[in-house]
C-alpha positions as CSV (number, residue, x, y, z in Angstrom):
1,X,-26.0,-11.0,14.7
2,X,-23.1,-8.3,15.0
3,X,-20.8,-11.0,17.1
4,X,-21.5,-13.7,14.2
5,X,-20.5,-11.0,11.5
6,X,-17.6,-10.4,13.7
7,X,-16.5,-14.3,14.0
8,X,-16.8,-14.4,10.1
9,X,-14.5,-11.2,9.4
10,X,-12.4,-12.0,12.4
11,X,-12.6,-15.5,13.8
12,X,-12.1,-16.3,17.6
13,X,-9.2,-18.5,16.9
14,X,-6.7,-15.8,15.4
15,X,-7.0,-14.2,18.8
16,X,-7.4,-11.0,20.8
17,X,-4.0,-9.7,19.6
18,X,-5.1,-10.4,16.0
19,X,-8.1,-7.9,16.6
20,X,-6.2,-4.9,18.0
21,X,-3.7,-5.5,15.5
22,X,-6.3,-5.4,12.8
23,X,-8.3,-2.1,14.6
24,X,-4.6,-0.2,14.5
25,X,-3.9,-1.4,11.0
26,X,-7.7,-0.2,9.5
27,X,-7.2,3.0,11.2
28,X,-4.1,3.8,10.0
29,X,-4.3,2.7,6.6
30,X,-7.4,4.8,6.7
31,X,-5.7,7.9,7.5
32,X,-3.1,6.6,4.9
33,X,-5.4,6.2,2.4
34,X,-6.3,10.3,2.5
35,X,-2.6,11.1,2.3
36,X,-2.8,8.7,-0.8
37,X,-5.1,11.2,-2.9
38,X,-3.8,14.5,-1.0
39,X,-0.4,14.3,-1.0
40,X,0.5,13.9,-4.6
41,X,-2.2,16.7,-5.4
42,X,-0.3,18.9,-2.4
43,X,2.3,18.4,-4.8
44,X,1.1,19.5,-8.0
45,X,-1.0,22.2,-6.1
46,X,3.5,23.6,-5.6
47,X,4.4,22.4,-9.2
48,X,3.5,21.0,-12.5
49,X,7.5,20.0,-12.9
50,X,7.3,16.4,-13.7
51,X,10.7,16.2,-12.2
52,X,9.6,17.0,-8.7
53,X,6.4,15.9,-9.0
54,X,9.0,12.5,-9.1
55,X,11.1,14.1,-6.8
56,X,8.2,13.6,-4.1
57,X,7.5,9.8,-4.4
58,X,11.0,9.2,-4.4
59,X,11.5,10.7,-1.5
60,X,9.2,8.9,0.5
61,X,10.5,5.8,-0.9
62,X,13.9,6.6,-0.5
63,X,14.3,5.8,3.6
64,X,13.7,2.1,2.6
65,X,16.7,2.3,0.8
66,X,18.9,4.3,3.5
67,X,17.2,3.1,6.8
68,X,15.6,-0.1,5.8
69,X,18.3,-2.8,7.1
70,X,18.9,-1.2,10.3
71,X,14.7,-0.7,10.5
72,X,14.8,-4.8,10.4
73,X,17.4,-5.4,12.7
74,X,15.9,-3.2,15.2
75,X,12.8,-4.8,15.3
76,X,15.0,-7.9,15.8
77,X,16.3,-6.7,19.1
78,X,13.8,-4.1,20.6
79,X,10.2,-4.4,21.5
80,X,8.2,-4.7,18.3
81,X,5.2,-3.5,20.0
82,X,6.4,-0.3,21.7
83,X,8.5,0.7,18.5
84,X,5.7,0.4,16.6
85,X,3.4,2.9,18.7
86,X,6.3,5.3,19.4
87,X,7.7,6.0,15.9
88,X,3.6,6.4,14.7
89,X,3.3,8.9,17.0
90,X,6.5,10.9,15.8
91,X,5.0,10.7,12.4
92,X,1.6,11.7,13.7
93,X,3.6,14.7,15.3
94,X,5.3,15.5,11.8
95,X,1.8,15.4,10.0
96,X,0.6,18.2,12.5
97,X,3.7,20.2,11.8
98,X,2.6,19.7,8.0
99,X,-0.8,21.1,9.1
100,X,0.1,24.2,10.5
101,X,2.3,25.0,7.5
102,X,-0.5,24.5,5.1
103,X,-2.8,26.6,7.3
104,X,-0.2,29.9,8.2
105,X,0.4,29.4,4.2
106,X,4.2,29.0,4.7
107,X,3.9,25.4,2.9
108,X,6.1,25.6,-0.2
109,X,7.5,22.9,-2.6
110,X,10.9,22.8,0.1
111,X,8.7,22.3,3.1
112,X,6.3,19.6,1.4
113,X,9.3,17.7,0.3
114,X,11.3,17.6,3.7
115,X,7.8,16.4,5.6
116,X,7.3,13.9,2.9
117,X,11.2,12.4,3.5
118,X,10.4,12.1,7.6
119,X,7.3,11.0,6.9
120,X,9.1,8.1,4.4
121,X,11.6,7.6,7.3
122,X,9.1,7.1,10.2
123,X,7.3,4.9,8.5
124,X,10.2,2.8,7.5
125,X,11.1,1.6,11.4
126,X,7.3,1.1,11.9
127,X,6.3,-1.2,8.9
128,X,9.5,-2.9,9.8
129,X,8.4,-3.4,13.3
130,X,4.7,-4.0,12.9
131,X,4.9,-6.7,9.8
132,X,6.9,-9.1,12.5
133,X,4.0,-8.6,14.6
134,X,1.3,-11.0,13.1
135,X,3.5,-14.7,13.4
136,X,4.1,-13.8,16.9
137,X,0.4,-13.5,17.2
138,X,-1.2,-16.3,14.5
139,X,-0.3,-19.8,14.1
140,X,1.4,-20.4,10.6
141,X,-1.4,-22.1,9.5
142,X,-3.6,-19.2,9.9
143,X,-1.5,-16.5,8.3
144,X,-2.8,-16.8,5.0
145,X,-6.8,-15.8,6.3
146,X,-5.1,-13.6,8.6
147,X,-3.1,-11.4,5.4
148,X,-5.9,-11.2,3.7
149,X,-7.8,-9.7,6.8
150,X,-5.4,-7.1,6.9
151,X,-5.2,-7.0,2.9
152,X,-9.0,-6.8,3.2
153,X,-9.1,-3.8,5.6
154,X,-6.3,-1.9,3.3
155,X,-8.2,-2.1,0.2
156,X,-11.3,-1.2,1.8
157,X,-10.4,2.0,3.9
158,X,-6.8,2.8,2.7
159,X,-8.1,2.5,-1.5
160,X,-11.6,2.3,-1.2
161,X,-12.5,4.8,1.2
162,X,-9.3,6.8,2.0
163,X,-8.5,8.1,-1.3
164,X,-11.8,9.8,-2.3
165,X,-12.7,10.9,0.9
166,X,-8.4,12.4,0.7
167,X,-9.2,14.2,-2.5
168,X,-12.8,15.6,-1.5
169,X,-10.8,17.1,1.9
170,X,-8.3,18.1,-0.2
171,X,-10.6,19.7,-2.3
172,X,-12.2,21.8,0.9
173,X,-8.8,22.6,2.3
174,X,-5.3,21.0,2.1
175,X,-5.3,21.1,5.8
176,X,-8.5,19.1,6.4
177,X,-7.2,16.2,4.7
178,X,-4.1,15.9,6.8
179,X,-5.5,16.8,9.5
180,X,-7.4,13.9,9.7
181,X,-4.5,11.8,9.1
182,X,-2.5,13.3,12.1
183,X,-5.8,12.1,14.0
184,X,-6.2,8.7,12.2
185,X,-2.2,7.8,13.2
186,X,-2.2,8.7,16.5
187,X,-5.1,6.7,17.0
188,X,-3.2,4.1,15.2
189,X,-0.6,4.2,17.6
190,X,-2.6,4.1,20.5
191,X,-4.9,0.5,19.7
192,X,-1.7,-1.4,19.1
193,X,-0.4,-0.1,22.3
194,X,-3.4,-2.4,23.6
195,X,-1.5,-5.5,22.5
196,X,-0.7,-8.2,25.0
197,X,3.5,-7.9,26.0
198,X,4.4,-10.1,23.5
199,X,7.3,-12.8,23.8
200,X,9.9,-12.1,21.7
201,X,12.6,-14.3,20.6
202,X,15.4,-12.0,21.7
203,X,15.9,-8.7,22.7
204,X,19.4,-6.9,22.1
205,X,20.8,-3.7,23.4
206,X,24.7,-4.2,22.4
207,X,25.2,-1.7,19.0
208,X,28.5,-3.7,18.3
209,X,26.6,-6.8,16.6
210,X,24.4,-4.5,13.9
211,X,26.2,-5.2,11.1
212,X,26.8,-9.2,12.2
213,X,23.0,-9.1,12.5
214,X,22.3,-7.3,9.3
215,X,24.3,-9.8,7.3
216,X,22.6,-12.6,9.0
217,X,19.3,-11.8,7.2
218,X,21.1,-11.0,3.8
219,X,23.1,-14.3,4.0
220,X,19.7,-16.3,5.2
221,X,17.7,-14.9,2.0
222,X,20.1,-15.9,-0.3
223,X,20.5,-19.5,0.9
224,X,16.8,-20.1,0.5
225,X,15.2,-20.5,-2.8
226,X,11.9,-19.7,-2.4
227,X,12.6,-16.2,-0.6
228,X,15.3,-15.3,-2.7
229,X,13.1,-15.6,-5.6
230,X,10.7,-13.4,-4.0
231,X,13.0,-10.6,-3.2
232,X,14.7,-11.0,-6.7
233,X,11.3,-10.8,-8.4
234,X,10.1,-7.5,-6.2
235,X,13.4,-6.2,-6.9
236,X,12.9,-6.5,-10.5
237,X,9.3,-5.6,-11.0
238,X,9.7,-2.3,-9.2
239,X,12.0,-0.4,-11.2
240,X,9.3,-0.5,-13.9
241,X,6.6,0.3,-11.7
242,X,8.0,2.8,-10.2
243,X,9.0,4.7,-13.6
244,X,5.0,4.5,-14.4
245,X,3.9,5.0,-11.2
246,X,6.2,8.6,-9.9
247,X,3.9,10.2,-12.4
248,X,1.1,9.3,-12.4
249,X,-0.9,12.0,-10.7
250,X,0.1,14.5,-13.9
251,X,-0.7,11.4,-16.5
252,X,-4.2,11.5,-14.7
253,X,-4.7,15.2,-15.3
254,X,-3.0,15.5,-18.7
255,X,-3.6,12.2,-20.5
256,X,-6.9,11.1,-18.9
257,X,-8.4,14.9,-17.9
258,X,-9.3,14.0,-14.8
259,X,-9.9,16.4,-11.5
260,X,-9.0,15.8,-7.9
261,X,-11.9,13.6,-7.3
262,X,-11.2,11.4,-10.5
263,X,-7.5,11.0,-9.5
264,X,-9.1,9.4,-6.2
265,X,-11.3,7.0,-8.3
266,X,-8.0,5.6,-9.7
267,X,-7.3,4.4,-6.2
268,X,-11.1,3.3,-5.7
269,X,-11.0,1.5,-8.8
270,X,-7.8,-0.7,-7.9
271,X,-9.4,-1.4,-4.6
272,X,-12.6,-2.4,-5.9
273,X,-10.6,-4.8,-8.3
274,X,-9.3,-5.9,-4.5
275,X,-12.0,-6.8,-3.2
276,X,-12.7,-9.0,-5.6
277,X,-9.1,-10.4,-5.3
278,X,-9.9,-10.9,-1.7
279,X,-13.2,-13.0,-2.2
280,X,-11.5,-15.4,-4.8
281,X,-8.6,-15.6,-3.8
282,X,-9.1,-18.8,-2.0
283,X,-10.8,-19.9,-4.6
284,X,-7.8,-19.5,-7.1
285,X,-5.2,-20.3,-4.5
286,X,-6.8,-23.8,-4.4
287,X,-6.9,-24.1,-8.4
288,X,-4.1,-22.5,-9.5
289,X,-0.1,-23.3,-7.9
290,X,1.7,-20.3,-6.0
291,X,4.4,-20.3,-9.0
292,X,1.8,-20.1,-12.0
293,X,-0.3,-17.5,-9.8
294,X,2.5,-15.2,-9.8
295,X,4.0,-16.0,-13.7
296,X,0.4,-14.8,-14.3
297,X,0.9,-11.5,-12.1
298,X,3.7,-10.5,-13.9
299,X,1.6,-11.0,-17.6
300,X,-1.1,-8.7,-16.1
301,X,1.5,-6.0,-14.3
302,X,3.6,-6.4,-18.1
303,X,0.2,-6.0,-20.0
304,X,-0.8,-3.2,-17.6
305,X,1.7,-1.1,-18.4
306,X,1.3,-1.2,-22.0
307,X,-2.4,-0.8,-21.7
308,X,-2.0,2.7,-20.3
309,X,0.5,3.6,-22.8
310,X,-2.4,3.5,-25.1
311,X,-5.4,4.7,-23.4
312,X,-6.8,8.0,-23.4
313,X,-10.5,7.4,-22.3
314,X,-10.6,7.8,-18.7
315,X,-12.7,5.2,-18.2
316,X,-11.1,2.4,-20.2
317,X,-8.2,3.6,-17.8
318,X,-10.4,2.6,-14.3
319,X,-11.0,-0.6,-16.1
320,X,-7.1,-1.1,-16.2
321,X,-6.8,-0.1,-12.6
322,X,-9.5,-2.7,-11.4
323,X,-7.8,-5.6,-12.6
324,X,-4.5,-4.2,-11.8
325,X,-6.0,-4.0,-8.0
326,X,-7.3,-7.5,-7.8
327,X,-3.3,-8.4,-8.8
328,X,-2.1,-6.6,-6.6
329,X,-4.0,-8.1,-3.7
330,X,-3.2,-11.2,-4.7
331,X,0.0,-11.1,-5.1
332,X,1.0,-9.3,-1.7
333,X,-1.3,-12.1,0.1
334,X,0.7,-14.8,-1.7
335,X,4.2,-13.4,-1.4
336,X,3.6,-12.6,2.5
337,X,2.3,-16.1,3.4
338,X,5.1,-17.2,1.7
339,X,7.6,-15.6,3.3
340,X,6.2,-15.1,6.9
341,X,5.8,-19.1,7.0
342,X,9.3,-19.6,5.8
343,X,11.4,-17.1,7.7
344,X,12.2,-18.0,11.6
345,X,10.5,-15.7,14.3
346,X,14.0,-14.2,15.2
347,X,14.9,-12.9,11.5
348,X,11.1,-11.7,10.8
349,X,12.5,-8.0,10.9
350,X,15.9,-8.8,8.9
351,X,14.6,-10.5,6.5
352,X,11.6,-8.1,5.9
353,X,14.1,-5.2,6.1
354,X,15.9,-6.9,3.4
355,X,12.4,-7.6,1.2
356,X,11.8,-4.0,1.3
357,X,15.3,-2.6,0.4
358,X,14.9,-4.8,-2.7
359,X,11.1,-3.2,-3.2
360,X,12.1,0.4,-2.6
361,X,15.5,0.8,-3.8
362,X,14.1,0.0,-7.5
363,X,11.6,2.5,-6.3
364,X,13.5,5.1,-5.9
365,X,16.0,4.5,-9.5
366,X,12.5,3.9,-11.4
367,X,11.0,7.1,-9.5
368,X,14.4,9.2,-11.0
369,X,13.9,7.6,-13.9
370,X,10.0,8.2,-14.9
371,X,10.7,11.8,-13.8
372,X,13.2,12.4,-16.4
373,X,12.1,10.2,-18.9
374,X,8.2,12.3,-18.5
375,X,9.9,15.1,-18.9
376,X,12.5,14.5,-22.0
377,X,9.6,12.1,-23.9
378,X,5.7,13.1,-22.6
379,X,3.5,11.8,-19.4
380,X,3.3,7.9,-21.4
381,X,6.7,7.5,-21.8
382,X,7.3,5.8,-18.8
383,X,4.8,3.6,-18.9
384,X,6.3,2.4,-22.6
385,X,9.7,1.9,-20.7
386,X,7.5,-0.1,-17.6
387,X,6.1,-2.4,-20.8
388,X,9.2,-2.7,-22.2
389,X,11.5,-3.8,-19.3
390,X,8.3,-5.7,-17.7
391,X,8.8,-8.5,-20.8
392,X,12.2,-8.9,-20.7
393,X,12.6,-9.3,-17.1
394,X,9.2,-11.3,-17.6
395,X,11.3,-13.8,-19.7
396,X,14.5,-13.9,-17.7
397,X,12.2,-14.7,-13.9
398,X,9.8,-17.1,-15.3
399,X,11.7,-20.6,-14.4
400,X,12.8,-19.2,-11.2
401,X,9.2,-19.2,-10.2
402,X,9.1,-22.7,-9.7
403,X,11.1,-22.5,-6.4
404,X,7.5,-20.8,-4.9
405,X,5.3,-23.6,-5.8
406,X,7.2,-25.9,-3.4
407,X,8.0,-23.7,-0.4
408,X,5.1,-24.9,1.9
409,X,6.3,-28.2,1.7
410,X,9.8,-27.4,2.7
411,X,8.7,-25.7,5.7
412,X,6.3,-28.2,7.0
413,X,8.8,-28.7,10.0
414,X,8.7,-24.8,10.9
415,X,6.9,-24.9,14.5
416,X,4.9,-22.1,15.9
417,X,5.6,-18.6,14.9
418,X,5.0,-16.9,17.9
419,X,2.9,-16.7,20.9
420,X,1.4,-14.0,23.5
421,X,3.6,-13.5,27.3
422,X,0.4,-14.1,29.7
């Protein structure tokens, strides 16, 4: 019975490597699903400033923007695996610096802030490294099931279970709560050390050729349509949420009223709107083309927005969050087949690096933005600017969409993405 269950979540054919790539992933999105809930209330427990409440998602955001190119182009040349494993346990070793402050009581609004930037900056070279991992382990034509494995396992113990059992540790002691992430990401580090060597395309040492290979991935993203239009759409999208989103743990307390156990149902609520993404999305995905699936995406993100601008019943609010979760899920799933399937093995990390500049650079402008604009205008006011700029960017992306819907077809010819060194 229990092997069956296990073929169903995690078929035979994706592999050994696919299963301790899974086991790391689960664990450590579990540990990052407590920091989810406890670090932004480790914030406001330091201030009520909406400007550094901002201040602190910025600055976990901000590393994408500073490091994330040469994040990519390492993973390019070193070994994916071992980078991976080593920079987790750096950050695991920040987190229990983190602890100790919180438990001596030296941890101030200075200290949180600096651990949250090396946390951001850690994390940076090992989501560049460990999103190459999966079409060196997968055949192409498995990557879709195999995302939305891993999509699965972050909604349910990242959102699902990470963020109240965060805020309920939290609301014991600070310390608990990261303390079990320092755990969680160690452990992290240690399962995908249990990876077969894998065979990597290349491996570079010479420091000369960054740059050349940094401008290979830029120049290969603009010269394909379908990518481009990904990146361009992310890049777009993300200023606005990340206006509505930098405060979000104050609109929660002053708009909706809730405690540090209802902040964490905001993230339960999005991942139970996941998992119902996850069991129809292949459903829709056969019903509905890639380029109409994400026009409708942005209408729901756009309509979001707006939505909260409105609401002050806390549970009309979860409602909001539920469908915004099952977008969410659906729209990372799509947009990493997408791209995985169409990006060679040796650019995997470049390209990426170059996807998430685009994501967290707007990040970071709409975190600086949502701060100031919460504090000149009152907690909704970003999310009237999100609504506003979601519609007209809504208008000006919509026929550029239709590179998406044909992207599978142009990379029929794309062989194997990767296999395992025996």
């Amino acid at each position: 019975m229990l092997s069956r269950a296990v073929e169903v979540v995690v078929p035979a054919r994706l592999g050994t490597g696919f299963r301790w790539l899974l086991a790391s992933s689960w664990v450590s999105n579990l540990g990052d699903g407590i920091a989810l809930a406890a670090g932004p209330l480790l914030v406001a427990s330091q201030t009520h400033d909406p400007r550094l409440v901002a201040l602190a998602s910025l600055l976990q955001w901000l590393p994408w923007l500073l490091f994330g190119l040469q994040a990519g182009a390492l993973a390019d040349r070193l070994n994916r695996r071992l980078l991976v494993a080593t920079v987790d346990l750096v950050r695991a070793g920040v987190l229990a610096l983190l602890c100790v402050s919180i438990a001596t009581g030296v941890v101030s609004v200075p200290v949180v802030l600096v651990a949250l930037f090396l946390l951001g900056t850690t994390e940076v070279f090992a989501d560049s490294a460990s999103q190459t991992l999966l079409p060196m382990l997968v055949h192409r034509d498995d990557l879709p099931i195999a995302n939305a494995r891993l999509q699965a396992g972050f909604i349910t113990v990242n959102q699902l279970a990470g963020a109240p059992i965060g805020a309920a540790l939290f609301a014991v002691g600070a310390v608990w709560a990261f303390a079990s992430q320092t755990v969680l990401v160690a452990l992290g580090a240690l399962l995908i050390l249990r990876l077969a060597v894998l065979t990597q395309v290349r491996e570079r040492s010479d420091t000369t050729r960054m740059r050349k290979d940094i401008a290979e991935g830029f120049s290969w993203v603009l010269h394909h349509a379908a990518v481009r239009t990904l990146v361009l759409t992310i890049f777009i999208f993300n200023l606005t949420f990340g206006a509505a989103w930098s405060v979000l743990v104050l609109y929660a307390q002053q708009r909706l009223h809730l405690g540090a156990v209802g902040f964490g149902l905001i993230t339960t609520c999005s991942a139970v709107g996941g998992l119902v993404g996850t069991v129809s999305y292949g459903w829709i995905s056969r019903h509905i083309s890639l380029a109409d699936l994400m026009r409708i995406g942005l209408v729901i993100e756009t309509l979001t927005h707006l939505a909260l601008a409105l609401t002050t019943n806390a549970f009309v609010a979860l409602a909001i969050f539920t469908v915004f979760g099952a977008h969410a899920f659906i729209w990372m799933t799509t947009s990493q087949s997408v791209r995985q399937r169409a990006v060679p093995a040796e650019l995997q990390g470049r390209v990426g690096g170059v996807n998430m500049v685009g994501v967290y650079s707007t990040l970071v402008v709409g975190s600086a933005l949502g701060g100031s604009i919460a504090q000149r205008w009152g907690i909704t006011a970003p999310f009237w600017f999100a609504f506003v700029g979601s519609a007209v960017f809504v208008v000006l992306i919509w026929g550029q969409l239709r590179h998406i819907a044909h992207a599978d077809e142009a990379e029929k010819a794309v062989g194997d993405a990767g296999s395992l060194e025996a």
